[in-house]
C-alpha positions as CSV (number, residue, x, y, z in Angstrom):
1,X,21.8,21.2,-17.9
2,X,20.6,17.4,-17.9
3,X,20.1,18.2,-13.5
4,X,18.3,21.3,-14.9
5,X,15.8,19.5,-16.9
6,X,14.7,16.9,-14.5
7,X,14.4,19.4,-11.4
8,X,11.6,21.0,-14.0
9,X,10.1,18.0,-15.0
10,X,9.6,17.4,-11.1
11,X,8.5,20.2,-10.1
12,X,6.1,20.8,-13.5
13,X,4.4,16.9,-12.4
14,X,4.0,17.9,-8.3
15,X,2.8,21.2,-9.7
16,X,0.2,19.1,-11.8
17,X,1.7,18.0,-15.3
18,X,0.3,14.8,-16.4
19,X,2.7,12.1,-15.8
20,X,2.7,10.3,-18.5
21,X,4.8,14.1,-20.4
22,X,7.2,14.0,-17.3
23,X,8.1,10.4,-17.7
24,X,8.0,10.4,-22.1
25,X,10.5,13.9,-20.8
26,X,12.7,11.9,-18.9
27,X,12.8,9.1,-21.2
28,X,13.7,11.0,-24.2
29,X,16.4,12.9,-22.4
30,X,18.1,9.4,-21.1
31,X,18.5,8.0,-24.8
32,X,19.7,11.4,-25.6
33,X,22.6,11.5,-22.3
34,X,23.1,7.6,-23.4
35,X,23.6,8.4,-27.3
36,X,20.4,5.7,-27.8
37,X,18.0,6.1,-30.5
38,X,14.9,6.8,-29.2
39,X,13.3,4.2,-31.4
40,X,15.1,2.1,-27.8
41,X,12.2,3.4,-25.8
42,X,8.8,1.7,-27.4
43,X,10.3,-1.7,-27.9
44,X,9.2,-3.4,-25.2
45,X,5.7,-2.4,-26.4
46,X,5.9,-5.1,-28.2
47,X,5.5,-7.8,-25.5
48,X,2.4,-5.4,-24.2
49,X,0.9,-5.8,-27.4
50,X,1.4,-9.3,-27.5
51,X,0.2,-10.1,-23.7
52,X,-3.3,-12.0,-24.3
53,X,-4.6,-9.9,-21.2
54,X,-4.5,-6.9,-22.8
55,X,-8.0,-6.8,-24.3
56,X,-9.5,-7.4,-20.3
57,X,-8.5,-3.9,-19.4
58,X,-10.8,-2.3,-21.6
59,X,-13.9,-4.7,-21.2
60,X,-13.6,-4.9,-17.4
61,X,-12.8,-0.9,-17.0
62,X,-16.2,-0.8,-19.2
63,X,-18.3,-3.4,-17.1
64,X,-17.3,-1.0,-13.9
65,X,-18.1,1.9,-15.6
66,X,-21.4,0.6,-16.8
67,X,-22.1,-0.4,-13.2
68,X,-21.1,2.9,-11.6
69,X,-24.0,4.4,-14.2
70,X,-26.6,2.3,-13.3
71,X,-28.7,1.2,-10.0
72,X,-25.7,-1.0,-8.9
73,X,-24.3,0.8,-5.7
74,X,-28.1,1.3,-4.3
75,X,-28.6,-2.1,-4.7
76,X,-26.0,-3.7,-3.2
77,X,-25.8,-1.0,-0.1
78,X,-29.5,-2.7,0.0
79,X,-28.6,-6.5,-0.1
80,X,-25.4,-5.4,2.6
81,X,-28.1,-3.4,5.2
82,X,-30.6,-6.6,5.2
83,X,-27.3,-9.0,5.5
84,X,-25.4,-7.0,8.6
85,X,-27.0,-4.0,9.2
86,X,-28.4,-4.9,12.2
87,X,-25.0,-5.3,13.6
88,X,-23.3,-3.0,16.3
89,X,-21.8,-1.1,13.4
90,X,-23.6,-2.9,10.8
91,X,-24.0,0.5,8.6
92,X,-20.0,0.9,8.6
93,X,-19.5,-3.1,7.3
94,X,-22.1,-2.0,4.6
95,X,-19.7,0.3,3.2
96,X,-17.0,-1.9,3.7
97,X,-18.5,-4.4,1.6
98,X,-20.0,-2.3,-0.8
99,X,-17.1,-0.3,-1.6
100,X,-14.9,-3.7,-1.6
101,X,-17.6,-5.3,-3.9
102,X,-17.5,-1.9,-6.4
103,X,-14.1,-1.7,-6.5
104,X,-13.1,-4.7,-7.9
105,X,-15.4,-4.5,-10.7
106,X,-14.8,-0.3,-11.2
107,X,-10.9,-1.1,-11.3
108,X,-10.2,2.4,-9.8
109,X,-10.8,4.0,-6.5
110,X,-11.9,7.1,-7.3
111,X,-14.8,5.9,-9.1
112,X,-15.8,4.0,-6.0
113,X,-15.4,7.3,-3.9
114,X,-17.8,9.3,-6.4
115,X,-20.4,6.6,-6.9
116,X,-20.8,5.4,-3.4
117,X,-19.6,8.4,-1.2
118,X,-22.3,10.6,-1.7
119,X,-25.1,7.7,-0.7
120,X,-22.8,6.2,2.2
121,X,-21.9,9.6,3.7
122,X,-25.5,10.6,4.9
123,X,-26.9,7.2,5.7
124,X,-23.8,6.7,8.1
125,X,-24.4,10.3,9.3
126,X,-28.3,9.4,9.6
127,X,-27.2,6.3,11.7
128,X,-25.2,7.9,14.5
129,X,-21.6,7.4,13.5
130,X,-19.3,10.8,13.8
131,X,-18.3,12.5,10.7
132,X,-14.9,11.9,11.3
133,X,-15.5,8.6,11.5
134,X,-17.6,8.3,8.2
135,X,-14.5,10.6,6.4
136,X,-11.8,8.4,7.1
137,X,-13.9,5.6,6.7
138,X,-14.7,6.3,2.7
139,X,-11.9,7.5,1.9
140,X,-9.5,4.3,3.1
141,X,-12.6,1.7,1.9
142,X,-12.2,3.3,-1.7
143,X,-9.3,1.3,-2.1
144,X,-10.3,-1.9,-0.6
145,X,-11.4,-4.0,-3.5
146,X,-8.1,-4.0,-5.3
147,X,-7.6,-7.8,-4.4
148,X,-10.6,-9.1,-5.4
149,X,-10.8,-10.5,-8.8
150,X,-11.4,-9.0,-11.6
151,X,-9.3,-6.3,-10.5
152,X,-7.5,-4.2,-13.0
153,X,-4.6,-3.8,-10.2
154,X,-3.8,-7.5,-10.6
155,X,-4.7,-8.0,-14.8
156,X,-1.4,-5.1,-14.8
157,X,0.5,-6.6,-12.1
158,X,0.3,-10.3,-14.0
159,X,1.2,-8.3,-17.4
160,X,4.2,-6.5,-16.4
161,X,5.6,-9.4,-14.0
162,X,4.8,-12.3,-16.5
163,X,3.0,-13.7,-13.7
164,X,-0.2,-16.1,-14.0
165,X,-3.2,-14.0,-13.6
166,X,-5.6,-16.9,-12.2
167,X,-3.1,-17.8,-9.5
168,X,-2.8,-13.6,-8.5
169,X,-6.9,-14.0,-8.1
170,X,-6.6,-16.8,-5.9
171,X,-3.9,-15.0,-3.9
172,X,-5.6,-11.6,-3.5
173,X,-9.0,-13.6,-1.9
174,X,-8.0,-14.4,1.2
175,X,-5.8,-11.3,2.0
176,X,-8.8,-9.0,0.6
177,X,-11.1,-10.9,2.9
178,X,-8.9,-10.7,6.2
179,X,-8.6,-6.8,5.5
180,X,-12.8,-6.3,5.8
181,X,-12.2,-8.4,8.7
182,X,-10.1,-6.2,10.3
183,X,-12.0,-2.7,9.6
184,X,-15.2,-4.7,10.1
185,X,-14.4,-5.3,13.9
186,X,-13.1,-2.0,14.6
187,X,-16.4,-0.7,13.2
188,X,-18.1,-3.0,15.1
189,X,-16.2,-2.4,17.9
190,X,-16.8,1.8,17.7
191,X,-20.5,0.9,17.0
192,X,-20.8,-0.8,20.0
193,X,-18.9,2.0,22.1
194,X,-21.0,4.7,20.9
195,X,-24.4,3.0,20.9
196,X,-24.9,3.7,17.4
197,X,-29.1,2.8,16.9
198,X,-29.4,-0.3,15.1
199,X,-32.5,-1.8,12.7
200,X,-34.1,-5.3,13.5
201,X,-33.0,-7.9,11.0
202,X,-35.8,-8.3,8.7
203,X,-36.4,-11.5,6.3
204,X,-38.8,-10.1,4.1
205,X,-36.5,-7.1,4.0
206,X,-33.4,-9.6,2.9
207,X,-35.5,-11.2,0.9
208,X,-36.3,-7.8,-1.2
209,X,-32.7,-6.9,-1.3
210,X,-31.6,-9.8,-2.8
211,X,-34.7,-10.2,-5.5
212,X,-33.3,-6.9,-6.5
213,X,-29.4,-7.7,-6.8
214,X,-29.9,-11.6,-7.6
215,X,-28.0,-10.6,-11.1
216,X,-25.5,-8.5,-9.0
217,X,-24.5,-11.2,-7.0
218,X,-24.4,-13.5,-9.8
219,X,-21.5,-11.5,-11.7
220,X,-18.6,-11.9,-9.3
221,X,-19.7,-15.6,-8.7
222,X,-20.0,-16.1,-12.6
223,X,-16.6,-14.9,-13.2
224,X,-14.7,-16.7,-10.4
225,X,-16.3,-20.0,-11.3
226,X,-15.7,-19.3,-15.1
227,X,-12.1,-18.5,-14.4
228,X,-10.9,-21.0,-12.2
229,X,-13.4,-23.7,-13.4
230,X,-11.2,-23.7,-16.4
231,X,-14.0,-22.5,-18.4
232,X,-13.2,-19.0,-19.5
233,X,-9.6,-17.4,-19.8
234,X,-9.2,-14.3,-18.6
235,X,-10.2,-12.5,-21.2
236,X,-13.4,-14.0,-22.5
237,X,-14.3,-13.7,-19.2
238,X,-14.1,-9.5,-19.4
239,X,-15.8,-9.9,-22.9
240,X,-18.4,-11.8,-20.8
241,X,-19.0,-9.5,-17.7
242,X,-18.9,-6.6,-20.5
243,X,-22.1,-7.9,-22.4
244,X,-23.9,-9.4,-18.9
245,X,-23.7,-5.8,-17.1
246,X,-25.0,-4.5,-20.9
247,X,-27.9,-6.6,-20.5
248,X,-28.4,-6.2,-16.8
249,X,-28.9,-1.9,-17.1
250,X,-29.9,-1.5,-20.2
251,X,-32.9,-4.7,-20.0
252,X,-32.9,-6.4,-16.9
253,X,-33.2,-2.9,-14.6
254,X,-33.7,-0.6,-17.6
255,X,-31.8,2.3,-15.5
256,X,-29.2,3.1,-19.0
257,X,-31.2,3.6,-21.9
258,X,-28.6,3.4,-24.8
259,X,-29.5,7.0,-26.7
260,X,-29.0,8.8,-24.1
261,X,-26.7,7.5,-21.7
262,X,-24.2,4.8,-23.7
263,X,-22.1,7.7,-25.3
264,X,-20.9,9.2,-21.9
265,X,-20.6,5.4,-20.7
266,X,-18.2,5.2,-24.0
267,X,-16.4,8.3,-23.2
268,X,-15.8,7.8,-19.6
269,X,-13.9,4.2,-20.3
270,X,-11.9,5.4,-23.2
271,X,-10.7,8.5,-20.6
272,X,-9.9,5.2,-18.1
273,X,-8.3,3.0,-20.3
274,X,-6.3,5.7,-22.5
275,X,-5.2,7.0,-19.4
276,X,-3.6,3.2,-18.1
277,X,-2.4,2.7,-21.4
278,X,-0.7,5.9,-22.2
279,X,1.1,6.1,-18.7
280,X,1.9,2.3,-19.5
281,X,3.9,3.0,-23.3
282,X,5.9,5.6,-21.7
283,X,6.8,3.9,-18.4
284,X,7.8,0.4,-19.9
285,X,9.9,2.5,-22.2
286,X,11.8,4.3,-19.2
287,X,11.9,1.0,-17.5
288,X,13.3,-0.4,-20.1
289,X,16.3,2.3,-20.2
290,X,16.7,1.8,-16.3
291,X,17.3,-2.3,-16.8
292,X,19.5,-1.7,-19.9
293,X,21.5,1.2,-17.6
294,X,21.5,-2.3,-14.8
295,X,19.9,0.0,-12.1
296,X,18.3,-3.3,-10.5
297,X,21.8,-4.9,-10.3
298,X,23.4,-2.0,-8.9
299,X,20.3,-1.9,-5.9
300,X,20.8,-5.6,-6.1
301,X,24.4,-4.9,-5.0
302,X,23.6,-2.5,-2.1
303,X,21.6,-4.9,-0.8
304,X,23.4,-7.8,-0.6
305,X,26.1,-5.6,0.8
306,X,23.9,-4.3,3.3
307,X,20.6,-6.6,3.8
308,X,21.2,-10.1,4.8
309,X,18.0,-12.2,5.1
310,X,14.6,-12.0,4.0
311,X,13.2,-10.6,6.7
312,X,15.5,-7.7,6.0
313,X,14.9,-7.3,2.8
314,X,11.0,-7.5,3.0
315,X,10.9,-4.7,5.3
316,X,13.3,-2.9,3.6
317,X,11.0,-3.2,0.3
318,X,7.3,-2.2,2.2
319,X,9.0,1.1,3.1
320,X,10.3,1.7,-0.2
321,X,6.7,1.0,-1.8
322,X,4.9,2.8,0.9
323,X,6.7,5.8,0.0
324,X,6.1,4.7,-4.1
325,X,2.5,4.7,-3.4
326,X,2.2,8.1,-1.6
327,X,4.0,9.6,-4.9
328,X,3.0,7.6,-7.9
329,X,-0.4,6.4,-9.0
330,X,-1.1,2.6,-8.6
331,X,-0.7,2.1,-12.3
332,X,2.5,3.9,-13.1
333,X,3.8,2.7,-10.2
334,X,3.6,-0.9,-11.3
335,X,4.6,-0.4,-15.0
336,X,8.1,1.1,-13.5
337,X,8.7,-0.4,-10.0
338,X,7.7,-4.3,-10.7
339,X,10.7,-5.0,-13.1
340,X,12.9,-3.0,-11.1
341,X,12.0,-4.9,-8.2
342,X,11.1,-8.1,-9.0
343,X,14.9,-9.7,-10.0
344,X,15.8,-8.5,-6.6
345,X,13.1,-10.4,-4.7
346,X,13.7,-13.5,-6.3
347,X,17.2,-13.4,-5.0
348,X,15.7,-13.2,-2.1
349,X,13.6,-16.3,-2.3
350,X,10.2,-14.0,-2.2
351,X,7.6,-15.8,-4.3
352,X,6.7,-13.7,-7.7
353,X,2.7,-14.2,-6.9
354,X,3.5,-13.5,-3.1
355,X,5.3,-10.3,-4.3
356,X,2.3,-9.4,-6.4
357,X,-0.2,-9.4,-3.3
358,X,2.5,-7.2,-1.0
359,X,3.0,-5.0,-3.9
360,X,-0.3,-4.4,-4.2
361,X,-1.2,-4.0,-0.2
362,X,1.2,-1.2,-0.3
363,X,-0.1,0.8,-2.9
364,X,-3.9,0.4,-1.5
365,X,-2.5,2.0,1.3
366,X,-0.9,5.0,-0.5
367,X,-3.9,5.5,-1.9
368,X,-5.0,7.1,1.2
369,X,-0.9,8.7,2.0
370,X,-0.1,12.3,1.3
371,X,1.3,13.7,-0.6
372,X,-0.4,12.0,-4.2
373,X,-3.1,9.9,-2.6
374,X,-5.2,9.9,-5.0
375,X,-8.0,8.9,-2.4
376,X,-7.6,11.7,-0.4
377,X,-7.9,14.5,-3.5
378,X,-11.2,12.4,-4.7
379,X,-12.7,12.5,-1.3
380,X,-11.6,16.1,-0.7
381,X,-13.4,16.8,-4.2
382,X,-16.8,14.7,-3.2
383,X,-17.0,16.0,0.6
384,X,-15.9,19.3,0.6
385,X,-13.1,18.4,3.2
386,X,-9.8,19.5,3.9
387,X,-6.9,17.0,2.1
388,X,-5.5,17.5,5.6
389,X,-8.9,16.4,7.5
390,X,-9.3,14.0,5.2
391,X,-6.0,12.4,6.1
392,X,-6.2,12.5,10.2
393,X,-9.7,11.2,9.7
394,X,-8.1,8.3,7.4
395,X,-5.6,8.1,10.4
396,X,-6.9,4.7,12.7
397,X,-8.0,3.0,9.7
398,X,-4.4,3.2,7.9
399,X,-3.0,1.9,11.3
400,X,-5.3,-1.0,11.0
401,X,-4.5,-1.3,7.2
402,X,-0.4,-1.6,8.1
403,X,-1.0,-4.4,10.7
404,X,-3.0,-6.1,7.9
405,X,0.1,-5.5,5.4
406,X,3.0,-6.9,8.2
407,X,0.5,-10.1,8.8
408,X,0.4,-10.5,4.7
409,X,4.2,-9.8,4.2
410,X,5.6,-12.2,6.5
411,X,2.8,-15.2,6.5
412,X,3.4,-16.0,3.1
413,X,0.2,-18.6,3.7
414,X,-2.4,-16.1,3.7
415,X,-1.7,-15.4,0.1
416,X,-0.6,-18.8,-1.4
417,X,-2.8,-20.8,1.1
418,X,-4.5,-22.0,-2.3
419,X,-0.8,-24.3,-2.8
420,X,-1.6,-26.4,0.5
């Protein structure tokens, strides 16, 4: 009967049932096998409600919604043409950068795909580049700010792993940066092939470009230098990006006037946020069944049976979350996976912030991996492509984006280079 039950709850969730039932449904019927009171399951709620990050979710989740509403993506596709768009390939790095730039301050993929996608897709059309090219491009770069701080990725990660959120944003930095890298020379590389038409670098052009997003490129510099200046904590730095993006739309550039456009704003954030935090009480709750039942100690048993270094173990643990984050969204993924796994690495000498960054590389990539990337559906959705298309598009990028995961997995320096 108990096999019977969870064989529905799968296939009810691939079918399309929100997550968050099938894992409260899987939960319940775990205290009910183990004789538990159920009460077991929202106890470690408690050190979620406690967590002094909590209240960023909400603010930052609203700054990139507020963003997404107003001029923010034209602008900074502006400042990004004038910067390198007279490149070989200089249109592609300005979605790189753009989407990279967006998606650390939306907090979620999707939005990045919506927002930017229909104004990238027909400039890169306009400039020469294949379709094919400018599919698989959008729908991998969706994902590509989830390093960069203030990323709601990390503010989870640091949450659930009890990890230091300041030194995750120093980690992600370097490894977010050496990804654009990497796509922006393969661009460059295809522009250059194809002869894709270029436009003469223009001062006065830059100089336009950057009078129009001066405060845009003041808020990411604002809240790195607040946060690791030691001025704000993490979380009057979300209340602080929340009111400057406020100001920015609704009196610097006027494009959100408050009657008519802060209620869906509202509405959009609480669907966001409810969303994290629901699939967050039910999955620390199952999580919390899974270490009381010892599953990590039993897989910590296998292992050590099985696995004997490191090296081992580290490539044992990117297959494992590569196939995580082509079935589970990023935030569910972390609320149950991270405790499970994060005993296990420390065994194996892998540093908790180190395992924060590889964690995360993983699940960027799944964003963009049937069958649940979420990336793929978003960009099927705002192209009118194929899932399928969409994926064999995504195709040389992802190759790229794996080399880029191996060289962060096994050069621990690229994400602690901050300890010396």
């Amino acid at each position: 009967m108990t096999f019977l039950i969870i064989a529905i709850l799968v296939v009810l969730a691939m079918l399309g049932l929100p997550l968050f039932i099938a894992l409260a449904g899987g939960s319940l019927l775990a205290t009910f096998n183990a004789g538990l009171d159920p009460a077991l399951l929202i106890v470690e709620l408690n050190r979620l409600a406690s967590s002094p990050y909590l209240a960023a979710i909400p603010l930052f989740t609203l700054a990139g919604v507020v963003l997404a509403a107003g001029g923010a993506p034209e602008r900074m596709i502006q400042l990004f043409n004038a910067i390198v768009g007279w490149l070989p390939g200089g249109m592609a790095a300005v979605a790189i950068a753009s989407c990279a730039f967006f998606t650390a301050f939306s907090g979620a993929s999707g939005v990045t795909i919506l927002a930017l996608g229909g104004l990238m897709f027909p400039m890169l059309l306009h400039a020469g580049y294949s379709e094919r090219l400018n599919l698989g491009l959008l729908t991998t770069s969706g994902s590509l700010g989830l390093l960069f701080p203030p990323s709601i990725a990390i503010l989870l990660y640091g949450i659930v792993a009890s990890v230091s959120i300041d030194e995750l944003f120093l980690s992600g930095i370097v490894p977010g940066i050496l990804l654009m890298l990497i796509l922006g020379v393969y661009c460059l590389f295809i522009g250059a092939r194809t002869s894709v038409p270029r436009h003469k670098f223009s001062w006065i052009n830059l100089g336009r470009a950057a009078r129009e997003a001066i405060w845009d490129i003041l808020l990411p510099i604002g809240v790195i230098v607040g946060i690791f200046g030691g001025f704000l904590t993490i979380t009057e730095a979300s209340a602080c990006t929340a009111v400057y993006v406020l100001v920015l739309e609704v009196i610097i550039h006027r494009e959100i006037q408050p009657g008519k456009h802060l209620l869906p704003i509202l509405s959009d954030t609480t669907v966001l946020v409810g969303s994290i935090l629901i699939i967050l009480s039910v999955a620390m709750g199952l999580t919390n069944l899974l270490i009381d039942a010892q599953v990590p100690m039993t897989i910590l048993g296998w292992m050590q049976e099985h696995v004997d270094s490191q090296l081992q173990f580290l490539l044992l643990l990117n297959i494992f979350l590569l196939v995580v984050g082509a079935m589970m969204d990023i935030f569910s993924a972390t609320v149950v996976v991270v405790p499970l796994i994060l005993p296990i690495a420390l065994r194996y000498g892998v540093d908790p912030v180190h395992l924060g960054i590889i964690f995360l590389a993983n699940l960027e990539i799944g964003y963009s991996t049937p069958p649940v990337g979420i990336n793929l559906f978003i960009a099927s959705q705002r192209f009118g492509r194929p899932v399928l298309s969409l994926f064999r598009a995504a195709l040389p990028f992802l190759g790229l984006m794996l080399i880029w995961l191996a060289l962060v997995t096994y050069i621990p320096a690229i994400s602690l280079w901050w300890r010396g």
